[in-house]
C-alpha positions, 0 to 999 in steps of 0.5 A: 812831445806835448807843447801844452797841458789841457785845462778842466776847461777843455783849453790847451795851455801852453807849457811854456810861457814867458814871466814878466815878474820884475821886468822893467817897463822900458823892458818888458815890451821888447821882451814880449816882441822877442818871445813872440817872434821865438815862438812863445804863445803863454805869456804870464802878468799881473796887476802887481809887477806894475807893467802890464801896459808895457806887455800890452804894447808887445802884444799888440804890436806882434798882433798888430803886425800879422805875427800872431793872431790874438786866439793864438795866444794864452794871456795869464793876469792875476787878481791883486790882495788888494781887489779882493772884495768880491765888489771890486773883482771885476774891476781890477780884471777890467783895469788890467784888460783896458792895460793890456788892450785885450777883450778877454784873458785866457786865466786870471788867477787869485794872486794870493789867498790873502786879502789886503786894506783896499787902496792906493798902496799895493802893499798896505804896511803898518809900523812893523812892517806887515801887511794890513789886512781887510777881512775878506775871506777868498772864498767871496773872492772866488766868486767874484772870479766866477762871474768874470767867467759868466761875463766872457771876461776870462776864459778861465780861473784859477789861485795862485800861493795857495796851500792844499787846505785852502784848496780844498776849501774851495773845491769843498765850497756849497754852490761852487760854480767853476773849479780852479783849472790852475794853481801857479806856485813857486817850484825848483829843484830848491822847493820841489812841491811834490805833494802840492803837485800831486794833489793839484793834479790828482784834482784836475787842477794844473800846475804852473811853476814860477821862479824855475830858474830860482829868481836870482834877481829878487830884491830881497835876495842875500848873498849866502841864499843858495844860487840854483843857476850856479848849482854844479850839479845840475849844471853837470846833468845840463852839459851831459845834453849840450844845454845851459843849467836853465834849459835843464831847469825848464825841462825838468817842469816840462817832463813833471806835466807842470807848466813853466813861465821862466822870466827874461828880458834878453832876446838870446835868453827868451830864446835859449829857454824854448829850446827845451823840446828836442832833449829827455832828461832820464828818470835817474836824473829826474830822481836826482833833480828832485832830491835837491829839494831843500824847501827853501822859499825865493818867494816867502811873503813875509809881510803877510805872516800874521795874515790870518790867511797865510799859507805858508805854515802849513806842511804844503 
């Protein structure tokens, strides 16, 4: 059974890895330490979650310790909407390697399409309480990304929230150097993202799957939201196998070749999640996961609506 998906770069990503989105600092370390010690070798960050020093301590220490060889481990960062000028790419990646204590990360990925006011503020919001905007375009940015690849920076690049127009307009851009090898997207059985898949793949273009287990955690989350965790029935075809509704939801991305980075920070959860290699779900049960699309949106970005590089209006 494949454990991993094979890059347009010739790498080998693995198919699982750990998230580390809204992992506390005084958490994630810890989190790290488990995954490695359960056999993760993918672990996914960025800038943004503001713990990266914290990742970087787990990572060296299980390093460190003789546990796992740095080669041996798939380091996943992304670029943040307020580094996008294509001057201050660099930086951002090297800030986030001095973090991690790292000489190179396996991808770095394009945290989004949209570029936000430079600064101190990660969310730069004006009085409505929408994002304020600078007026990069990400096709500059991009080719910030591809010298961090000509500088041995990273192994490989690729974009995350991206919608297939904006794709497309990087693989259409004149004197493109490196094509995305990864586009991280949000995908659950509540927002199945078949065409956008589809089309990434039928590009060389893999695919990574982010909230799978629907992100109950979110700030922003409202007690009428739908609660995937706790959808009967997915919870019925999770017990049909002996395995939790999680476990189900991680196979589920596993059997579409689509990688997934389920986040936890409870040792017997981070274990528990990389359970998912000893069991098939059915193509019936396949077809029936798939049906639950609903197009509902955990991660909907809604500060940057009136962005001018929004992706989210668009069919997918």
């Amino acid at each position: 059974m494949a454990t991993s998906v094979k890059l347009n770069t010739g790498a080998e990503m693995p198919i699982l890895g750990l998230g580390t989105w809204k992992s506390r600092p005084g958490q994630v370390t810890e989190a790290v330490k488990a995954a490695i010690a359960a056999g993760y070798r993918h672990i996914d960050g960025a800038m943004v979650y503001e713990n990266e020093k914290e990742v970087g301590e787990g990572v060296h220490t299980m390093i460190k310790e003789g546990v796992v060889k740095r080669k041996e481990l798939f380091m996943v960062s992304k670029l943040w909407c307020t580094f996008h000028d294509k001057s201050a790419v660099k930086g951002a990646c090297q800030k986030t390697l001095s973090d991690l204590q790292l000489d190179y990360l396996d991808l770095y990925l394009v945290h989004w399409p949209m570029g936000f006011q430079a600064g101190a503020e990660l969310f730069p919001l004006d009085s409505e309480g929408l994002t304020i905007n600078d007026d990069t375009h990400f096709l500059d940015t991009w080719e910030g990304m591809e010298e961090l690849v000509d500088a041995g920076l990273v192994k490989a690049i690729g974009i995350s929230n991206f919608n297939r127009e904006q794709i497309e307009a990087i693989l259409n851009k004149p004197g493109l150097k490196y094509k995305p090898a990864n586009h991280q997207i949000e995908c659950h059985p509540y927002l199945t993202q078949e065409k956008l898949i589809n089309f990434c793949q039928s590009k060389g273009i893999t695919v990574t799957a982010y909230s799978p287990l629907g992100s109950s955690d979110r700030p922003w989350a409202k007690p009428e939201d739908p609660s995937l965790l706790e959808d009967p029935n997915i919870k019925a075809i999770a017990q049909k196998y002996n395995k939790t509704t999680a476990q189900a939801l991680i196979r589920f991305q596993i059997q579409r070749n689509v990688i997934v980075i389920p986040k936890s920070v409870t040792p017997s959860r981070i274990q528990e999640n990389f359970q998912v290699f000893d069991f098939n779900l059915t193509d019936d049960e396949m077809k029936t996961i798939l049906g639950f699309n609903r197009n509902f949106r955990v991660c909907p970005m809604h500060w940057g609506v009136k962005h001018k590089d929004y992706p989210f209006n668009a069919e997918y």
